[in-house]
DRENRO-854655 format. One record per residue (C-alpha): x, y, z; residue in three letters; residue number from 1. Coordinates in steps of 0.25 Angstrom, whole numbers. Each point is the difference from the previous one (the first is absolute). Example, Ala and Ser with C-alpha at 12.3 -4.5 7.8 and 13.67 -1.06 7.14 Angstrom:
// residues 2
{atom {49,-18,31},Ala,1}
{atom {6,14,-2},Ser,2}
// end
This chain:
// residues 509
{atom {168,97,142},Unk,1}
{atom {2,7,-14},Unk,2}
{atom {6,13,-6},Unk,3}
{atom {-14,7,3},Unk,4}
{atom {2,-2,15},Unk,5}
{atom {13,4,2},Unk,6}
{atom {-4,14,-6},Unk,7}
{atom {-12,1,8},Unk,8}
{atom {9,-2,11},Unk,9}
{atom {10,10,-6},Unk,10}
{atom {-12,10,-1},Unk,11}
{atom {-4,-1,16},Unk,12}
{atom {15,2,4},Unk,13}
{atom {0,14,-9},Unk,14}
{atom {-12,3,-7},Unk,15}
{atom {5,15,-3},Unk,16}
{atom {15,-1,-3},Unk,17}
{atom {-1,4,-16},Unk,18}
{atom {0,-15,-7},Unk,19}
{atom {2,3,-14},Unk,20}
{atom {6,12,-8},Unk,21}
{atom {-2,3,-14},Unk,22}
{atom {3,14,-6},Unk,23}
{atom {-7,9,6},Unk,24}
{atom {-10,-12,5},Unk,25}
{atom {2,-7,14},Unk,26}
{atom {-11,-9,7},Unk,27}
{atom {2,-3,17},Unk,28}
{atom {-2,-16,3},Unk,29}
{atom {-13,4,5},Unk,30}
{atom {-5,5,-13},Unk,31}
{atom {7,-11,-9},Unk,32}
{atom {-8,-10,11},Unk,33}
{atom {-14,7,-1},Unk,34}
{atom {1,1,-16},Unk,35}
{atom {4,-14,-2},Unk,36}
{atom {-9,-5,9},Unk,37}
{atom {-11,7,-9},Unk,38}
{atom {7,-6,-11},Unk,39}
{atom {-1,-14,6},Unk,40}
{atom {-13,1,5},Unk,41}
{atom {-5,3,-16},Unk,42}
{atom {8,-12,-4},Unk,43}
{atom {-7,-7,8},Unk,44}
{atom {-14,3,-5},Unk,45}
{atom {6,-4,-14},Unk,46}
{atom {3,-11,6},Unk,47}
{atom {14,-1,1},Unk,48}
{atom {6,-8,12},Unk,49}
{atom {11,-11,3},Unk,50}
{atom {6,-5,-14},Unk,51}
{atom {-5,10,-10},Unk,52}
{atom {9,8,-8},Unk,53}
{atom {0,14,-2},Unk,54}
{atom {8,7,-10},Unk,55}
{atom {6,14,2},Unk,56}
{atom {7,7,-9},Unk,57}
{atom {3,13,4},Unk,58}
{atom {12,9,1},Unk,59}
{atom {8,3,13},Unk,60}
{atom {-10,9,10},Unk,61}
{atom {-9,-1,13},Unk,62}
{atom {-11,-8,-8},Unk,63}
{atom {10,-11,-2},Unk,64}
{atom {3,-1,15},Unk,65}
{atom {-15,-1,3},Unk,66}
{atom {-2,-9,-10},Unk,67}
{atom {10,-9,6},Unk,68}
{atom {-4,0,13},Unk,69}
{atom {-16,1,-2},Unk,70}
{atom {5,-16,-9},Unk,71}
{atom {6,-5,12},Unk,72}
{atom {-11,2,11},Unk,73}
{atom {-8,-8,-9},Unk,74}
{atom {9,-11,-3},Unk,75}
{atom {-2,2,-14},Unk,76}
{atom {10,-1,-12},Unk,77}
{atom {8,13,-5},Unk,78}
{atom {7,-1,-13},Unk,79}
{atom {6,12,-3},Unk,80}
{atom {6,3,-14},Unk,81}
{atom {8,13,-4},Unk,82}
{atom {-7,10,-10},Unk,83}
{atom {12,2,-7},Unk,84}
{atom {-4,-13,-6},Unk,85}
{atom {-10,0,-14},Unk,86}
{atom {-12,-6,-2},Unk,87}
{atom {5,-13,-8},Unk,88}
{atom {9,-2,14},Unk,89}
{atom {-12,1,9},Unk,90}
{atom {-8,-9,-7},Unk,91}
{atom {6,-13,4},Unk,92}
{atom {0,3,13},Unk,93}
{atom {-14,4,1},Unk,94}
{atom {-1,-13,-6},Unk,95}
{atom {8,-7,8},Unk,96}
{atom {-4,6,13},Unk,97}
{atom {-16,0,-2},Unk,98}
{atom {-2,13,10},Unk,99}
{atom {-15,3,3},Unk,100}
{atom {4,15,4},Unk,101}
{atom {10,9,-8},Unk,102}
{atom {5,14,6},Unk,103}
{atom {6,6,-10},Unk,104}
{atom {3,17,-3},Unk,105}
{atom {-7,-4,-14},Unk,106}
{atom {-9,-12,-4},Unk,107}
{atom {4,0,-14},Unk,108}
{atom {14,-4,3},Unk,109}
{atom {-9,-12,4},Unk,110}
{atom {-6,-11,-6},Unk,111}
{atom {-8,-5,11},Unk,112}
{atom {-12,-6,-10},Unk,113}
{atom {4,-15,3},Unk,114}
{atom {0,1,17},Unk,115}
{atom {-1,15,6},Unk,116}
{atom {-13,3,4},Unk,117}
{atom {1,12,6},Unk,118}
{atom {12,11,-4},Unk,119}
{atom {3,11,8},Unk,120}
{atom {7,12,-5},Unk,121}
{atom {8,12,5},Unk,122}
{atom {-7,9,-7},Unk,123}
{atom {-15,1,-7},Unk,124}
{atom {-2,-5,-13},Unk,125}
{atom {-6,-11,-6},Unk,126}
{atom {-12,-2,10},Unk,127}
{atom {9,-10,9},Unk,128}
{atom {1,4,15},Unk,129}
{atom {6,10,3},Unk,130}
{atom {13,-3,12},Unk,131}
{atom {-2,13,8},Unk,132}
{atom {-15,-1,-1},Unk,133}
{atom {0,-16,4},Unk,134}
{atom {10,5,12},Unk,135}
{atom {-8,11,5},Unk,136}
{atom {-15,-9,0},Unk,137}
{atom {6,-9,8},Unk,138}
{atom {7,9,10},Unk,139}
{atom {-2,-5,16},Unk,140}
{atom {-2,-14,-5},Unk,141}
{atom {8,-11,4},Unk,142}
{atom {4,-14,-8},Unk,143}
{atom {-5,-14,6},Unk,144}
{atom {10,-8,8},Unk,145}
{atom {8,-10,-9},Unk,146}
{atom {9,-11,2},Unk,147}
{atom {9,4,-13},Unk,148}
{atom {14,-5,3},Unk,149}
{atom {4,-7,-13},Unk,150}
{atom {2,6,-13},Unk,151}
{atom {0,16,0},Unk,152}
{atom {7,3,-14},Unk,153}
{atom {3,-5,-11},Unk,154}
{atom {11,7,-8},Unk,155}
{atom {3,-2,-15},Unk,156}
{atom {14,-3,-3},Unk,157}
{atom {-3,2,-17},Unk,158}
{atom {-8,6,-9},Unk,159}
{atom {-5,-5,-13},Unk,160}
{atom {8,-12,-3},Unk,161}
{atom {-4,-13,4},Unk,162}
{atom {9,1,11},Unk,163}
{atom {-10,10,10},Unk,164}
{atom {1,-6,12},Unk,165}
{atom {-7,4,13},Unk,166}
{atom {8,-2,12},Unk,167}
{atom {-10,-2,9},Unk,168}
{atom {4,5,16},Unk,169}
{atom {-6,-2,13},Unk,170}
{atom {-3,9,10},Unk,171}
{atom {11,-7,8},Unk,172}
{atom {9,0,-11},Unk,173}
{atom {-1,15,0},Unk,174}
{atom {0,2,16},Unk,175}
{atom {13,-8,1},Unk,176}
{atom {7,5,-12},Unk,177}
{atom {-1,15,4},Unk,178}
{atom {-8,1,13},Unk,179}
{atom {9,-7,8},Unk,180}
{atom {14,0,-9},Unk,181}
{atom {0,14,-2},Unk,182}
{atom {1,5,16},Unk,183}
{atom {10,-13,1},Unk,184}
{atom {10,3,-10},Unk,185}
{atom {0,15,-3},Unk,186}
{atom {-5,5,13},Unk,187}
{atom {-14,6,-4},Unk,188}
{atom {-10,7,10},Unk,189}
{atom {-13,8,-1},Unk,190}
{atom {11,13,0},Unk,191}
{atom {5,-5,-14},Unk,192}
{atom {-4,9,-11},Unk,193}
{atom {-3,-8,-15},Unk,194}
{atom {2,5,-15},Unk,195}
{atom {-6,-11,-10},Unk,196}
{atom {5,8,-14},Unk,197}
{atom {-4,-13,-8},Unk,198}
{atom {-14,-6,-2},Unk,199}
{atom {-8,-5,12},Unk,200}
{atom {-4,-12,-10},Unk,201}
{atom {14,-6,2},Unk,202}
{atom {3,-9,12},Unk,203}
{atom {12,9,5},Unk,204}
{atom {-9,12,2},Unk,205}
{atom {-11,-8,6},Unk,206}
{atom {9,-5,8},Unk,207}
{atom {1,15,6},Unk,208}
{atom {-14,-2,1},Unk,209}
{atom {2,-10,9},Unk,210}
{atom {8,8,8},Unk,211}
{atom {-9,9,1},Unk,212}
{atom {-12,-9,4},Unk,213}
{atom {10,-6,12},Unk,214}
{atom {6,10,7},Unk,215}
{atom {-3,12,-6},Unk,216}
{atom {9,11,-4},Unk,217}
{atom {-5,9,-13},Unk,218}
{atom {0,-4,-13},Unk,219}
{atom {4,12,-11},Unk,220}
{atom {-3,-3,-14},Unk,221}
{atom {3,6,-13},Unk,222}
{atom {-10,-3,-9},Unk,223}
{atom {13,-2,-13},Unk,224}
{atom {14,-2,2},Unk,225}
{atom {8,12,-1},Unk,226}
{atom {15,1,4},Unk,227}
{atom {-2,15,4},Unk,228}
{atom {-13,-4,7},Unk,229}
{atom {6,-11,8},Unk,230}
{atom {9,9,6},Unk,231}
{atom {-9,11,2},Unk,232}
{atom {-10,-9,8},Unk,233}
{atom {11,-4,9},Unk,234}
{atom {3,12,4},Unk,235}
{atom {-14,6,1},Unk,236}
{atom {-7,-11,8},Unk,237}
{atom {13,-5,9},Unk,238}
{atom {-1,-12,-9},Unk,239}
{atom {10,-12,11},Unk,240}
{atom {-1,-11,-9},Unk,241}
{atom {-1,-3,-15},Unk,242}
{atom {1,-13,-9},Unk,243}
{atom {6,4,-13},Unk,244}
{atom {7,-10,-11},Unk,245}
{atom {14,4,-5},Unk,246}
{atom {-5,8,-11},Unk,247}
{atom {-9,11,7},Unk,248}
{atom {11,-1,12},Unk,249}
{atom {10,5,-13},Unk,250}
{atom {-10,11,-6},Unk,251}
{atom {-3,4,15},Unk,252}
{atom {16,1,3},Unk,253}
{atom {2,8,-13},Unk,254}
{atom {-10,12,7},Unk,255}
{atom {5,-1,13},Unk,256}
{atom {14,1,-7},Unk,257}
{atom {-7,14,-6},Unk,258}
{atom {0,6,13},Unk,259}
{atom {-10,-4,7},Unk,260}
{atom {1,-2,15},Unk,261}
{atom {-15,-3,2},Unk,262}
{atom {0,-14,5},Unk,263}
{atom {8,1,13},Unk,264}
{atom {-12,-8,6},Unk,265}
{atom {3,-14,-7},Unk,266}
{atom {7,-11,9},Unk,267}
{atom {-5,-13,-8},Unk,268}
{atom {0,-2,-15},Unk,269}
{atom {-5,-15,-3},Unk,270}
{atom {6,-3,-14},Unk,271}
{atom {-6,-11,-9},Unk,272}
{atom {2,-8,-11},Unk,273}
{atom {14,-4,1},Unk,274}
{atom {14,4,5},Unk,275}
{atom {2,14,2},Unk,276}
{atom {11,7,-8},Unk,277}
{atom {10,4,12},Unk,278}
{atom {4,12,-6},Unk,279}
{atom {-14,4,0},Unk,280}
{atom {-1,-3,15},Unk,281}
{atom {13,8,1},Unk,282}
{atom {-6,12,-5},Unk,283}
{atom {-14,2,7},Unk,284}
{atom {7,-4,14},Unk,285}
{atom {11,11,-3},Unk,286}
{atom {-13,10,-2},Unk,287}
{atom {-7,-6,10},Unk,288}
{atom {7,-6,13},Unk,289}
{atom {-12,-4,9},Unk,290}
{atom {-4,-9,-13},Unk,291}
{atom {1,-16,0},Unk,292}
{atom {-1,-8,-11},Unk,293}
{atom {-5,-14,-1},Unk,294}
{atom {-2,-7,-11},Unk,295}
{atom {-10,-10,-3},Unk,296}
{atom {-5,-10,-7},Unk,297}
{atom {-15,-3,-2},Unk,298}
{atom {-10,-5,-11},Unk,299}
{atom {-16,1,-1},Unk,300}
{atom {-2,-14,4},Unk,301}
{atom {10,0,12},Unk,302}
{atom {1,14,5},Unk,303}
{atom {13,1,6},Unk,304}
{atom {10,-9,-2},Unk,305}
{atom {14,4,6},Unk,306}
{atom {5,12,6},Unk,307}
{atom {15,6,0},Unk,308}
{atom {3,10,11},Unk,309}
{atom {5,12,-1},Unk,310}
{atom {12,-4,8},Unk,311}
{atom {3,-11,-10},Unk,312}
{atom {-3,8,-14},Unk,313}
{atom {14,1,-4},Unk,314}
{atom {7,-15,7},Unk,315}
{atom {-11,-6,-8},Unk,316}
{atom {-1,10,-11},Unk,317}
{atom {-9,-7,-11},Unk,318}
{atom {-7,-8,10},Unk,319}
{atom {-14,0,1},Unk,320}
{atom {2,-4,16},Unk,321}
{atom {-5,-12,7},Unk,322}
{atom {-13,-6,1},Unk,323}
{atom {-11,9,11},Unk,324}
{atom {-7,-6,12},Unk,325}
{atom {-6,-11,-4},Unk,326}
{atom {4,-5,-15},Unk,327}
{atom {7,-10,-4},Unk,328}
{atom {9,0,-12},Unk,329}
{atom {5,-10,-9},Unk,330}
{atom {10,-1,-13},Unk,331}
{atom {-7,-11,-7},Unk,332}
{atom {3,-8,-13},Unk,333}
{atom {-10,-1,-12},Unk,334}
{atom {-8,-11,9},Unk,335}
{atom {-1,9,14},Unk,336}
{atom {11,-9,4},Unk,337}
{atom {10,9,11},Unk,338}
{atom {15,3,-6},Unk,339}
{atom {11,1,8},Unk,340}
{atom {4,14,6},Unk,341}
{atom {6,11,-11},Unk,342}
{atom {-5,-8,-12},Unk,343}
{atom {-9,8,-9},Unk,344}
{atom {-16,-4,-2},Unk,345}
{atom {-14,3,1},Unk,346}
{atom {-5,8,13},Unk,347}
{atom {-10,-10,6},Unk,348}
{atom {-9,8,13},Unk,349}
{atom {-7,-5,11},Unk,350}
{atom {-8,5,11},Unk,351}
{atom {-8,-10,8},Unk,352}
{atom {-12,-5,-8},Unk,353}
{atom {-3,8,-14},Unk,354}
{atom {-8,13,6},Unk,355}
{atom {3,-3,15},Unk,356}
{atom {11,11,1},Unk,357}
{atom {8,6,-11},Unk,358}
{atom {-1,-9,-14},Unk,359}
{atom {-13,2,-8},Unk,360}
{atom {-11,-11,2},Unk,361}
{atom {-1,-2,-16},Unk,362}
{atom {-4,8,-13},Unk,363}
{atom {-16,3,0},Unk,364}
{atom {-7,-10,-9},Unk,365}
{atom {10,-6,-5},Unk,366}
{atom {4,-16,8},Unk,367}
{atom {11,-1,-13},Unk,368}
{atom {6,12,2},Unk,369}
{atom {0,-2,17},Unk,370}
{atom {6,-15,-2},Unk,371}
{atom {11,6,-10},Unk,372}
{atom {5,9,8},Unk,373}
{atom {2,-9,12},Unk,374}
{atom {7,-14,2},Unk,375}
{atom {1,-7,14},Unk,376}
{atom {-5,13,6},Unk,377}
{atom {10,10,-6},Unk,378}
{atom {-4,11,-7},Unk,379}
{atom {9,2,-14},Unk,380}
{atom {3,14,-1},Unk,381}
{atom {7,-3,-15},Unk,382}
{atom {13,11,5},Unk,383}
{atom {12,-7,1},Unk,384}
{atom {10,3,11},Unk,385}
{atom {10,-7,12},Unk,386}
{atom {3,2,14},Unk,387}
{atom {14,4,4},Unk,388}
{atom {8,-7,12},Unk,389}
{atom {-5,11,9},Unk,390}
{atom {-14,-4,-3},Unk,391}
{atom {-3,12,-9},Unk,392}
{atom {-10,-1,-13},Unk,393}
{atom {7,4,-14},Unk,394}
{atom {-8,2,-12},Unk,395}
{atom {5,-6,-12},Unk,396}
{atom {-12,3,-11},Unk,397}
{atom {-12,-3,-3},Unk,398}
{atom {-6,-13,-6},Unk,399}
{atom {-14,6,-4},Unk,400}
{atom {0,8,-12},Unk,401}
{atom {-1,13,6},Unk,402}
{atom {7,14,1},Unk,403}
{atom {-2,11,11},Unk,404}
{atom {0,15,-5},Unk,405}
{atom {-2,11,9},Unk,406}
{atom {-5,-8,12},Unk,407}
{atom {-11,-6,-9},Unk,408}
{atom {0,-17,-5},Unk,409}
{atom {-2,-1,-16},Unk,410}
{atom {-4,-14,-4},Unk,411}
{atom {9,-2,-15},Unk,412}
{atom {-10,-8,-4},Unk,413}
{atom {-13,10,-1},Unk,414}
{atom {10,11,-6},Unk,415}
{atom {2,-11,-11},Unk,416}
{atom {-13,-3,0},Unk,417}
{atom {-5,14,-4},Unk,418}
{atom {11,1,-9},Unk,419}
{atom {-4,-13,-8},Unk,420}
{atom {-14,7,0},Unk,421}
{atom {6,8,-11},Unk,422}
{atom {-3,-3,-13},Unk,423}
{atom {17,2,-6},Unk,424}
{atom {5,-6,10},Unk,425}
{atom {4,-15,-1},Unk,426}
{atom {9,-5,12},Unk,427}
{atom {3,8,13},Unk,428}
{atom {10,-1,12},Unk,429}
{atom {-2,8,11},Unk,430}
{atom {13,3,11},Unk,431}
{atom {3,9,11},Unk,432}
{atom {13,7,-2},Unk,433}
{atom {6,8,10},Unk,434}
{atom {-4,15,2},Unk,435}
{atom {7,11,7},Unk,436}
{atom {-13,7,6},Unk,437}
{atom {-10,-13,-1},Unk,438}
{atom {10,-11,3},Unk,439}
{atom {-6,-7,-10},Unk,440}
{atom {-8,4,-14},Unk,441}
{atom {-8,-8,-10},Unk,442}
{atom {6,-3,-11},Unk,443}
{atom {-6,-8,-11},Unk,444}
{atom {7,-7,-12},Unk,445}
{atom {-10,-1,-12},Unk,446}
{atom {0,-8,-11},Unk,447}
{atom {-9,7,-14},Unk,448}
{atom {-8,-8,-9},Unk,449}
{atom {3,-3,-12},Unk,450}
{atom {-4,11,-10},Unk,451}
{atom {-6,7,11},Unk,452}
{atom {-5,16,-2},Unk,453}
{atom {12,7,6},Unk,454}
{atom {-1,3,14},Unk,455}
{atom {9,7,8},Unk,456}
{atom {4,1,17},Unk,457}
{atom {-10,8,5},Unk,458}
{atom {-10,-6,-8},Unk,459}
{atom {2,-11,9},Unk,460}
{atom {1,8,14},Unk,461}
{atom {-13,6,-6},Unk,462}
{atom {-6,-11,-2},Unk,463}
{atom {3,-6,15},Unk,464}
{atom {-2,14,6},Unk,465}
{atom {-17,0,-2},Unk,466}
{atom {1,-17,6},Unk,467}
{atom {8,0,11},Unk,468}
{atom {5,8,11},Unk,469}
{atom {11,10,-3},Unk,470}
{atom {9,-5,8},Unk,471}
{atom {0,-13,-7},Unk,472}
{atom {1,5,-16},Unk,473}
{atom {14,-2,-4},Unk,474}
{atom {10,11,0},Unk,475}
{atom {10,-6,-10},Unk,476}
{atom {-4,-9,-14},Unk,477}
{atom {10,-7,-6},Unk,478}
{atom {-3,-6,-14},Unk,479}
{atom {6,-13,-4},Unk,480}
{atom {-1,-8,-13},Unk,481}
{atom {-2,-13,7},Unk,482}
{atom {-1,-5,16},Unk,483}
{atom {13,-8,5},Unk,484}
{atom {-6,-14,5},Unk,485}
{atom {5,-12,7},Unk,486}
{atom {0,-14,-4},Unk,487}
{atom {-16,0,5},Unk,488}
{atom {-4,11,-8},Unk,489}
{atom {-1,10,15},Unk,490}
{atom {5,14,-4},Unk,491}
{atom {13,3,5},Unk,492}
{atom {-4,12,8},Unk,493}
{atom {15,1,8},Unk,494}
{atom {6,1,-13},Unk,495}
{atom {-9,11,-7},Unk,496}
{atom {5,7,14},Unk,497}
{atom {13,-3,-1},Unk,498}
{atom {2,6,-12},Unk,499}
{atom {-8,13,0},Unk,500}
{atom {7,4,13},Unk,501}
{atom {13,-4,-9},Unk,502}
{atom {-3,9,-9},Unk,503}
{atom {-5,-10,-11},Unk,504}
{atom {-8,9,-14},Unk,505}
{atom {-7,-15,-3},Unk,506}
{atom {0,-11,7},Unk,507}
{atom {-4,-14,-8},Unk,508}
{atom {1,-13,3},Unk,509}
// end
């Protein structure tokens, strides 16, 4: 059985109860069902079936869950990207991924010469086929019965850097992870209503996606994120359960603090990426007493990971919880190897075989990549961390070079890399430093050529802003005279952080 199934099943047990709500738009199961089965049935024709991709990039709305669901009832392969991201960021994956159909709001963002055959579009232009005509040709059809159980998404962890890795997850990956945790851990029914204020193409919101598709409920998008919006939505639509990380929990206290008294309705917020700051927690449950936290610990590749309670958030406060259903966890040295109880290493996962329930089954065309990433069956997650004597998971930091801002991962590396692309810059060191409304913002350390034309700050940030997302350009440049290296000739990030949060003018070697 795979995710198409269930939501046909979902459908038959309440074809009209309102599925999907996007600003002033809703669908009922029974229409989302109809027009992705048009959908699916087109697909079909262009022959898409079981293990051919499809890209979609297309931002948060109704045509993203049909999208989703017309993939899965024919056992094809979604791989969703956000359309925040730029051209030179899609490329790779296009690349990488090799999709014969792209749905997409507009195909120039696209460059689909090299695999897509067919791109379809929101809206007219360009001569390709058009989403709402393609949708409404096809009506009353319905997709031929497939066997498509294996891989249903692949999701990029990356963008431009040689680092762009898909994740690739199984129908049962996704099932377990959220069909079947979700209503275990956090008490879910088809009575729960779902905000997703983030981007679809992300594997927290698909997991409420997934949700969705399982059980039921109804899914209430914003099309942007927007502190005012979010609380808003909550009070408009009845919103039950939301997944925020810590900084849009902050920015949506701050407007509940305002006055507002609009999300009464709220009993579950699902916190990710990290511990959450008790004090935070402190304040929304004083605004909003029905509310229960829990905080959780996920990743593309192995959905949720650990879970902490609401009745444990300040016992274990700065624990991510203990591993759900059906994960194991293991604090491993540099060779997998296990180390005793409280002792600091990396986070090794496991979930029966790769893809059978809750780890990935591999990065998508890549064996290297794949075998890396596992030794004797463990998946590395490169975040370093110890279990307590009460069985509890601490995070420690994080052995990939990567730094979270605003719910979003930014690989140092590709920010360096579009720096370098510069023609004044010589040597660059990218570092997250901490943040009081993003957690943590990019901060870049660069290194002038000699005798370079002069160049100043924004320049820089100018120069990343037309490259790569926004939410990856640096918000701070720091110029230094030279990089402090170690006996190897590696940077010495720590020490260029060290001494900007210490106050430091110039930092040499």
């Amino acid at each position: 059985m795979n995710i198409g199934d269930f939501f046909r099943q979902t459908v038959r047990r309440s074809p009209e109860a309102i599925a999907v709500i996007c600003g002033d738009r809703s669908s009922t199961f029974r229409e989302v069902d109809e027009r992705s089965d048009a959908l699916a049935s087109w697909l079909q024709d262009m022959q898409v079936g079981p293990g051919t991709p499809v890209l979609m990039c297309l931002e948060n709305g109704i045509e993203f869950v049909e999208v989703f669901a017309a993939v899965a009832k024919i056992g094809a392969i979604v791989v969703p990207i956000s359309p925040r991201l730029m051209p030179d960021e899609i490329a790779p994956i296009v690349l990488g991924a090799q999709p014969v159909v792209a749905i997409v709001k507009d195909c120039r963002t696209v460059d689909y010469s090299r695999s897509v055959t067919h791109c379809v579009v929101l809206e007219r232009g360009g001569g390709e086929a058009v989403y709402d005509e393609v949708i409404a040709a096809n009506m009353a059809r319905r997709p031929k019965a497939v066997d498509g159980t294996d891989v249903f998404a692949v999701c990029y962890t990356s963008g431009t850097s040689g680092a762009s890795k898909g994740a690739m997850l199984t129908h049962d990956n996704l099932i377990f992870s959220h069909g079947l945790i979700g209503p275990q851990l956090w008490g879910m029914s088809n009575a729960d209503v779902f905000l997703v204020s983030m981007s679809l193409a992300s594997r927290a919101s698909m997991g409420r996606l997934i949700f969705l598709f399982s059980f039921g409920g109804t899914l209430v998008l914003l099309e942007k994120f927007d502190p005012r919006a979010v609380v808003d939505a909550i009070g408009k639509h009845g919103v039950t359960v939301a997944n925020m990380v810590p900084t849009v929990a902050k920015m949506a206290l701050e407007e509940l603090e305002r006055g507002s008294d609009s999300c009464k309705t709220l009993r579950r917020l699902l916190v990710m990426g990290g511990a959450f700051p008790n004090d935070i927690r402190e304040r929304l449950c004083s605004l909003l007493p029905l509310l229960e936290v829990h905080s959780i610990l996920a990743s593309t590749e192995a959905g949720v990971i650990t879970s902490l309670p609401p009745a444990m958030q300040s016992a274990k406060a700065g624990s991510v919880g203990m591993p759900v259903p059906g994960m194991e966890i293991r604090i491993g040295n540099d060779a997998g190897a296990a180390l005793p109880q409280g002792e600091t290493g990396e986070i090794l996962l496991r979930s029966g075989r790769a893809g059978e329930m809750l780890v990935l089954k591999g990065y998508f065309g890549n064996e290297e990549q794949t075998s890396a990433a596992f030794v004797d069956g463990w998946f590395r997650t490169g975040d370093l961390g110890y279990f307590d004597a009460d069985g509890f998971l601490f995070l420690v930091d994080r052995k990939k070079d990567m730094i979270k801002t605003g719910g979003y991962n930014v690989y140092a590396n590709e920010v360096e890399l579009c720096l370098k692309a510069h023609l004044a810059v010589e040597e660059v060191a990218v570092v997250g430093i901490p943040d009081d409304i993003y957690d943590e913002a990019v901060a870049a350390f660069v290194q002038l050529k000699p005798n370079s034309p002069k160049v100043s700050k924004e320049d820089l940030i100018d120069h990343c802003r037309s490259r790569i997302a926004g939410y990856k350009k640096p918000r701070t440049i720091v110029f230094v005279d030279t990089m402090p290296r170690n006996e190897m000739g590696k940077i010495l990030k720590r020490q260029l952080k060290t001494g900007y949060l210490a106050g430091a003018t110039a930092i040499t070697a």
